[in-house]
C-alpha positions, 0 to 999 in steps of 0.5 A, a space after each residue: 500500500 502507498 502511503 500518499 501525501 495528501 496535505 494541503 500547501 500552506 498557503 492554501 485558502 479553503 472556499 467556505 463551505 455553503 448551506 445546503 438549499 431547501 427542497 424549494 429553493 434547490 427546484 427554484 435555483 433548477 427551474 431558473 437554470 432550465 428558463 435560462 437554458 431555454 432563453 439562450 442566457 445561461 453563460 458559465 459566470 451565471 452557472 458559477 453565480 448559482 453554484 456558489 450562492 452568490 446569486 439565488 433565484 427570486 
């Protein structure tokens, strides 16, 4: 068995962890992402936005 070195650098940030959605919200955040597929508007800065709560649906 190999012993793998798995630690982090020093300087490594850790991203904060995010609460988990309710079930609601989770259908709200796909819906949004299904209307915005559809429209042609769903770029990847929007798909990171939602993935990383910093936009939420209204």
């Amino acid at each position: 068995m190999h012993d793998l070195n798995l630690s982090l650098p020093d300087d490594y940030e850790k991203e904060p962890e995010l609460p988990i959605p309710s079930i609601d919200d989770q259908k709200k955040i796909v819906a949004e992402l299904k209307r915005l597929e559809e429209a042609g508007e769903l770029t990847p800065e929007i798909l990171h936005a939602f993935m990383t709560g910093e936009r939420l649906p209204e």
